[in-house]
C-alpha positions as CSV (number, residue, x, y, z in Angstrom):
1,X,-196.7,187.9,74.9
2,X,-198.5,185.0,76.6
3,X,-199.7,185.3,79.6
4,X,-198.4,182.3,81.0
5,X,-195.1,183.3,79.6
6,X,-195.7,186.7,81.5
7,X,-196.2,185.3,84.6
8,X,-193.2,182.5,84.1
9,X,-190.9,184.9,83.0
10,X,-191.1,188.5,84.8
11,X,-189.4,187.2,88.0
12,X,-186.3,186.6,86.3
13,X,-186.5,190.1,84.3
14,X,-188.4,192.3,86.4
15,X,-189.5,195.6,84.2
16,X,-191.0,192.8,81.6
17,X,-194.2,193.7,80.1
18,X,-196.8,191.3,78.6
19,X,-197.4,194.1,75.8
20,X,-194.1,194.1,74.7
21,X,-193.1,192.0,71.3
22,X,-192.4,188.2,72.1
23,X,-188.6,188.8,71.5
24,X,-188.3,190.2,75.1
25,X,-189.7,186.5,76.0
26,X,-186.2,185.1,74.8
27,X,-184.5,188.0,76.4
28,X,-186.3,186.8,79.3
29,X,-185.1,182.9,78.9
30,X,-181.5,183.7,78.4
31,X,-181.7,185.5,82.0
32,X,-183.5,182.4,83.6
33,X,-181.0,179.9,81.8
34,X,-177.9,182.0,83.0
35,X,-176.7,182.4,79.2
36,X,-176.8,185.7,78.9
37,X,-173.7,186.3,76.3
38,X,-172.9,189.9,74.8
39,X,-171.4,189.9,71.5
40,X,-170.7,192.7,69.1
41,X,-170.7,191.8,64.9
42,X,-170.3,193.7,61.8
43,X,-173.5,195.0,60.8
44,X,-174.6,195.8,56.6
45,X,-173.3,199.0,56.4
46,X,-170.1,198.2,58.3
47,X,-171.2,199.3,61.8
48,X,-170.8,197.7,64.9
49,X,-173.8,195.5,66.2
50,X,-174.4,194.6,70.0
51,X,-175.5,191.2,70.1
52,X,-176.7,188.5,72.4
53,X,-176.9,184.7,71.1
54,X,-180.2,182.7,71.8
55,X,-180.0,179.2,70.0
56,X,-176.9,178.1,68.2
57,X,-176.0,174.9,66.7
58,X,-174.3,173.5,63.3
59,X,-178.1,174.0,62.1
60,X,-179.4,177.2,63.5
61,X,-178.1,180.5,64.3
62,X,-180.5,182.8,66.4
63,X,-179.5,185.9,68.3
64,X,-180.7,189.2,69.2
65,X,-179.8,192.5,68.1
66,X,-180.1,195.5,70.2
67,X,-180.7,198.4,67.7
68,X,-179.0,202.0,68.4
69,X,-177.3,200.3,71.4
70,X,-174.4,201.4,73.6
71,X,-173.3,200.2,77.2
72,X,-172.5,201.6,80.3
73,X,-170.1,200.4,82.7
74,X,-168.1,197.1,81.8
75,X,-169.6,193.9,80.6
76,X,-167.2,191.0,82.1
77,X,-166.9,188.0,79.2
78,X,-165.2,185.2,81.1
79,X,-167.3,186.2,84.6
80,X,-168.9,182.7,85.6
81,X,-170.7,183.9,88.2
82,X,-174.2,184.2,89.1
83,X,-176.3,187.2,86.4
84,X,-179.2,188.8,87.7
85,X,-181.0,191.8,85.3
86,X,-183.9,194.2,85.1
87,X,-185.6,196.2,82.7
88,X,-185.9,199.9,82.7
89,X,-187.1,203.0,80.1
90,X,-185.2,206.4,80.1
91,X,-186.0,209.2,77.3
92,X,-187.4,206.7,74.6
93,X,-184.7,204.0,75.7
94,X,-184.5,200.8,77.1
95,X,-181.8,200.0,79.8
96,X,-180.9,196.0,80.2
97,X,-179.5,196.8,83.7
98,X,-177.3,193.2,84.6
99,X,-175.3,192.7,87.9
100,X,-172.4,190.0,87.2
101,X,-171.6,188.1,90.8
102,X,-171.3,190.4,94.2
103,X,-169.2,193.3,92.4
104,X,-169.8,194.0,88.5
105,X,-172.9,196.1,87.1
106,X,-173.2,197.4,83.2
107,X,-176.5,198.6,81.1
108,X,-176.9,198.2,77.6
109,X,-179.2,201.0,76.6
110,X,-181.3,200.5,73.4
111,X,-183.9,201.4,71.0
112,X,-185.3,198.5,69.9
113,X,-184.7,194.7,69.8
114,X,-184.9,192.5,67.1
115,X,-184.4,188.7,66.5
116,X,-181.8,187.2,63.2
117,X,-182.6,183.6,62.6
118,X,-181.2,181.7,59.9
119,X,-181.3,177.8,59.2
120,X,-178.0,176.2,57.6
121,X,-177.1,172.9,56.2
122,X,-175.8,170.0,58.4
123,X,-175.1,166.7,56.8
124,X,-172.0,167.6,55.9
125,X,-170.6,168.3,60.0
126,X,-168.2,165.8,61.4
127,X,-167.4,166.9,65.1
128,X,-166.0,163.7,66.2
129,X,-165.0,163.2,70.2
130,X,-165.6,159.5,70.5
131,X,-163.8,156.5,69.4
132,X,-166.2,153.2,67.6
133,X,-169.3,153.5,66.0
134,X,-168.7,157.1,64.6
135,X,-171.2,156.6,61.7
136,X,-173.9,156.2,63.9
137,X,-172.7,158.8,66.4
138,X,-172.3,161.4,63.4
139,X,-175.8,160.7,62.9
140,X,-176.9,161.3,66.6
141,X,-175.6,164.8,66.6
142,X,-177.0,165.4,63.5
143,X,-180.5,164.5,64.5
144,X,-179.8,165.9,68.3
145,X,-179.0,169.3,66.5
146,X,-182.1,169.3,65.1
147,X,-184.1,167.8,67.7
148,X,-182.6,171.1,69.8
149,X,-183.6,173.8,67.4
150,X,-187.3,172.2,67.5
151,X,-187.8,172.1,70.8
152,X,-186.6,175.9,71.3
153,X,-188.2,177.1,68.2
154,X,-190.8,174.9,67.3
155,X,-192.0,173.6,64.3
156,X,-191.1,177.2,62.4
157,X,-187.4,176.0,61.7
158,X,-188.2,173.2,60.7
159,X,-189.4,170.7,57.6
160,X,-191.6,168.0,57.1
161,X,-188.6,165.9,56.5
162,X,-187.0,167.0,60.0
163,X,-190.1,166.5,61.8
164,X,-189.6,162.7,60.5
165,X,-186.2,162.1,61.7
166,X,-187.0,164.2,65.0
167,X,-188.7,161.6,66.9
168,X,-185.2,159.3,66.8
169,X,-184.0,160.6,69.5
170,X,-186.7,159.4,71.8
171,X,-185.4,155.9,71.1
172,X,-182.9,154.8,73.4
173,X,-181.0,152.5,71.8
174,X,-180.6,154.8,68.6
175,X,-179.3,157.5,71.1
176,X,-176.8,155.3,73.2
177,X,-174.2,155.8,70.7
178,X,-173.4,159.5,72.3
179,X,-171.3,161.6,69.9
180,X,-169.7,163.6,73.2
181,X,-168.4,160.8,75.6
182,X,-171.4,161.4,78.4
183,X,-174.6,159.5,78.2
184,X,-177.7,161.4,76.9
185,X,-180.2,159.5,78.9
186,X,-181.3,162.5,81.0
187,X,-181.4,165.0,78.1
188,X,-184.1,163.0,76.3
189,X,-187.7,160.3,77.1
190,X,-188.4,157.4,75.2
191,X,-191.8,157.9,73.5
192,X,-193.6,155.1,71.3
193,X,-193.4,157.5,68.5
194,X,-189.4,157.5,68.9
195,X,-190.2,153.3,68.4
196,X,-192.6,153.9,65.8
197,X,-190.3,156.2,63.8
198,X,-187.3,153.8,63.7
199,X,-189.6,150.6,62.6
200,X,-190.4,153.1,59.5
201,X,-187.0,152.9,59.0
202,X,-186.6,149.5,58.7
203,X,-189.3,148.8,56.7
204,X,-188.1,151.6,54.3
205,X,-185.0,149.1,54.2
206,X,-186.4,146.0,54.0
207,X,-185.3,144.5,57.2
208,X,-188.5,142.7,58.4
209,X,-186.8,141.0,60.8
210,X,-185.3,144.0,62.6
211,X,-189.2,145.2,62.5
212,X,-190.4,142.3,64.6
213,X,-187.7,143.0,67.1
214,X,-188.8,146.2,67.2
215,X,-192.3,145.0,68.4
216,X,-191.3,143.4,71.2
217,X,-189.4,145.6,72.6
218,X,-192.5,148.2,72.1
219,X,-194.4,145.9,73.8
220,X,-191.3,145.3,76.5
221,X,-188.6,147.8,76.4
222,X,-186.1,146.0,78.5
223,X,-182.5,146.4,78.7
224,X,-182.5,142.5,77.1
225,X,-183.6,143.6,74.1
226,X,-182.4,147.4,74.1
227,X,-178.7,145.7,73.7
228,X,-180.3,143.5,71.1
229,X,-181.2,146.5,68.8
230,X,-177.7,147.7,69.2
231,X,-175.9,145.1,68.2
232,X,-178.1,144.6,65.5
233,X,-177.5,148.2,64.2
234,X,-173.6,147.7,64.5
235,X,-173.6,144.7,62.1
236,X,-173.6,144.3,58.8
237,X,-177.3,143.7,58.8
238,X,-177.9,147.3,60.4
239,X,-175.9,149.0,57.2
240,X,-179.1,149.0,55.5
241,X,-181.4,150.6,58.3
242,X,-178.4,153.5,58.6
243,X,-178.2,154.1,55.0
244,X,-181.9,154.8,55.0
245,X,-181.4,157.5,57.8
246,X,-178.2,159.0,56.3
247,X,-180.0,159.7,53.4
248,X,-183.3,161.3,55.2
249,X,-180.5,163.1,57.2
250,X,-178.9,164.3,53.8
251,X,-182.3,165.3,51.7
252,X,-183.4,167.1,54.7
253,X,-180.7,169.4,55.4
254,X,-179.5,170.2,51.7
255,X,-183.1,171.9,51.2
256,X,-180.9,174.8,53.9
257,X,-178.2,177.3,52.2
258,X,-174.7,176.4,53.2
259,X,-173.1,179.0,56.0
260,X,-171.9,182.2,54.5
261,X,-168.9,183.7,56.4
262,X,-168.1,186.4,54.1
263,X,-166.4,186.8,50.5
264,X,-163.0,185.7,51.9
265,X,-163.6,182.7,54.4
266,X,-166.1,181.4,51.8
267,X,-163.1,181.5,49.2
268,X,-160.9,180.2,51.6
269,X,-163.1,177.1,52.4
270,X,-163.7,176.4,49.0
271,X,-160.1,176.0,48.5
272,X,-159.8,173.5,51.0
273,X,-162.9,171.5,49.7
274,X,-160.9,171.4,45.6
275,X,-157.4,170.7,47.4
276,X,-159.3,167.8,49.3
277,X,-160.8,167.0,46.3
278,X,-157.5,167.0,44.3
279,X,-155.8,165.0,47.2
280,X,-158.5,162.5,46.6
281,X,-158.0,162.2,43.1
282,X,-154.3,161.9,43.0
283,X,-154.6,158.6,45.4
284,X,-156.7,156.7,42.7
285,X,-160.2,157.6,44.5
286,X,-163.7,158.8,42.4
287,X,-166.7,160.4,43.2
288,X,-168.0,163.5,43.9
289,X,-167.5,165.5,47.1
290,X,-168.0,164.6,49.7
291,X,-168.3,160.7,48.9
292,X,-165.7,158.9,47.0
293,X,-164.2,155.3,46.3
294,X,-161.2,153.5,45.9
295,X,-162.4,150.0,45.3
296,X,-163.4,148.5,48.8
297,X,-162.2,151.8,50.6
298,X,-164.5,154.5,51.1
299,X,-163.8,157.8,51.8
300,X,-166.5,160.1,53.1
301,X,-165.2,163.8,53.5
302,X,-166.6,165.8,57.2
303,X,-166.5,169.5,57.8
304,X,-166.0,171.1,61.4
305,X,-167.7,174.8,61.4
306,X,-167.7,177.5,63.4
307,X,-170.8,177.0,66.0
308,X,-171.5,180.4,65.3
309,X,-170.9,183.3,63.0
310,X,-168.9,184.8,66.3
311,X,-166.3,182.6,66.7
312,X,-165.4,182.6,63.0
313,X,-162.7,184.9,62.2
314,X,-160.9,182.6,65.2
315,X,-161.6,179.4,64.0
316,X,-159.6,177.2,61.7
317,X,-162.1,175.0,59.5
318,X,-160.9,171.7,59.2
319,X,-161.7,168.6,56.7
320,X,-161.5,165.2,58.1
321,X,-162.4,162.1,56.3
322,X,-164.6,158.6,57.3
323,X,-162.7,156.2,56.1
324,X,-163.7,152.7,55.8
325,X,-163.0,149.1,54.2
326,X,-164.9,146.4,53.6
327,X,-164.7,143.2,52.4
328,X,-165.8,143.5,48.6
329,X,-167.0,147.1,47.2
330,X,-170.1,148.6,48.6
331,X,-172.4,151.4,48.2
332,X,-173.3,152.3,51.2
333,X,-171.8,155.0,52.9
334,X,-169.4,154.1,55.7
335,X,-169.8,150.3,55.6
336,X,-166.5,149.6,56.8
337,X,-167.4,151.0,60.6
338,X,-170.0,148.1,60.6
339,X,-168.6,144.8,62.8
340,X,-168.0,142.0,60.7
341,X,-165.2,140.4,58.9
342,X,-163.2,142.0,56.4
343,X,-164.5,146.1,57.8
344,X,-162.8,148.6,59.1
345,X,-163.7,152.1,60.0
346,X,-161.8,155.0,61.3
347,X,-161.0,158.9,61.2
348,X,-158.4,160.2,59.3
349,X,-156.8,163.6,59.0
350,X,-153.9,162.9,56.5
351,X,-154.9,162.0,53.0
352,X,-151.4,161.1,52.4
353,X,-151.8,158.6,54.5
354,X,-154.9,156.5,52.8
């Protein structure tokens, strides 16, 4: 372990050495974020795993798993208040000693500690909690989710293609359509290289014009011209620049294995994908999941996971489809949500009713 991350990190996990592997440095974090989360899974051979979640999102699942462990006293799941924990060694074991509020003390005493990290697919998540402009806010979270896992893992999780798209969300007027209702402005800082990244984008789609405005406001980023951007990316004319980041979205995240829940959930979603698929088919549309047609309608089918592989054998996983029509037949995906006349873009759960 670093020294600076020593030095940052033992007063919030006193018994922290700078010898010991640099997994004890995220054990370390989640004490100093307050996220400390204790979770138990199935392990290979059936057993019973303690676990404690580090980073998960729709694209990454990283948690820590204590190795031989058992607990002492009673670990409190719903206690919101204040966590406060120390290390400590006992006949060849470790002791997580954490005091929940005023009142509630447990240990979880292990042998070792050791980190599961596993990228997953994305560009196929629809987690939709906003109304207008949900093609571009699908593509927000997308990018934010990998933005995330960057900037708490580095550049180990992810690919050249990510590390294109990454920069996006230092560009405030891609960002101000927010895909959860609260403005992202303090989560994120405008960089040139978040300007520079989306002017590749537009000259990857042709749109000279959109390029020039995108050098003035490099040279001036005013609110003027911020607003000017976004109206330009609503329209019509902005279909191209989105279709050119859908796609980087899509060729990035299909080089990732889809999530694997298990012999009987992946059975069970796959069902759901052919019935969708059938549904589809039987209302006069074409294609191949999870894009199909029906002359000027398009229909582009969204998945809602599990956040993690802890809250599956709860959650129900749920299909809903983009649906959107233009004026004459187009290819690119989800033209209808663009403004103009003759489109029309919105959310649909029902296929029986398309």
């Amino acid at each position: 372990m670093k020294e600076k991350d020593f030095k940052e990190l033992e007063p919030y996990l006193p018994g922290l050495k700078k010898e010991m592997p640099d997994v004890y440095k995220k054990l370390a974090e989640i004490i100093k974020c307050q996220a400390l989360e204790v979770c138990w899974k199935n392990g290979e051979n059936g057993e019973k795993q303690i676990c404690i979640p580090y980073m998960m999102n729709d694209a990454l699942e990283c948690y820590l798993i204590l190795e031989n462990c058992r607990i002492t006293g009673v670990y409190l799941p719903h206690c919101k208040e204040k966590i406060e924990a120390y290390l400590t060694e006992h006949q060849g074991s470790v002791g997580l000693v954490v005091k929940q509020g005023k009142d509630n003390v447990f240990t979880l005493w292990f042998e070792e500690i050791s980190e599961h990290l596993e990228c997953y697919q994305y560009h196929e998540i629809g987690h939709f909690w906003v109304q207008g402009m949900e093609q571009w806010r699908q593509l927000v979270y997308m990018i934010g989710t990998i933005y995330d896992k960057y900037e708490y893992l580095g550049e180990e999780v992810c690919t050249e293609k990510e590390l294109e798209l990454i920069p996006l969300m230092e560009f405030a007027p891609f960002r101000a359509w927010s895909p959860i209702g609260n403005s992202l402005e303090d989560w994120y800082t405008d960089t040139i290289t978040g300007v520079e990244t989306m002017k590749k984008m537009a000259l990857l789609a042709d749109e000279e014009g959109f390029g020039k405005l995108l050098d003035k406001y490099q040279k001036h980023p005013v609110i003027r011209l911020e607003k000017k951007i976004e109206k330009f990316l609503t329209g019509k004319t902005g279909a191209g620049v989105y279709q050119v980041i859908y796609q980087k979205v899509c060729e990035a995240s299909s080089q990732y294995p889809k999530r694997d829940y298990g012999k009987e959930m992946n059975e069970k979603i796959e069902r759901q994908r052919q019935e969708t698929i059938n549904a589809l088919k039987q209302k006069g549309f074409i294609g191949q999941y999870p894009h199909f047609h029906r002359g000027t309608m398009q229909v582009v089918a969204t998945e809602e996971h599990p956040f993690t592989i802890f809250e599956s054998e709860d959650f129900v996983f749920r299909i809903q489809c983009m649906v959107s029509v233009s004026s004459k037949e187009n290819k690119i995906p989800n033209f209808g949500f663009f403004k103009g006349r003759g489109n029309k873009g919105w959310i649909e759960k029902k296929i029986e009713n398309l």
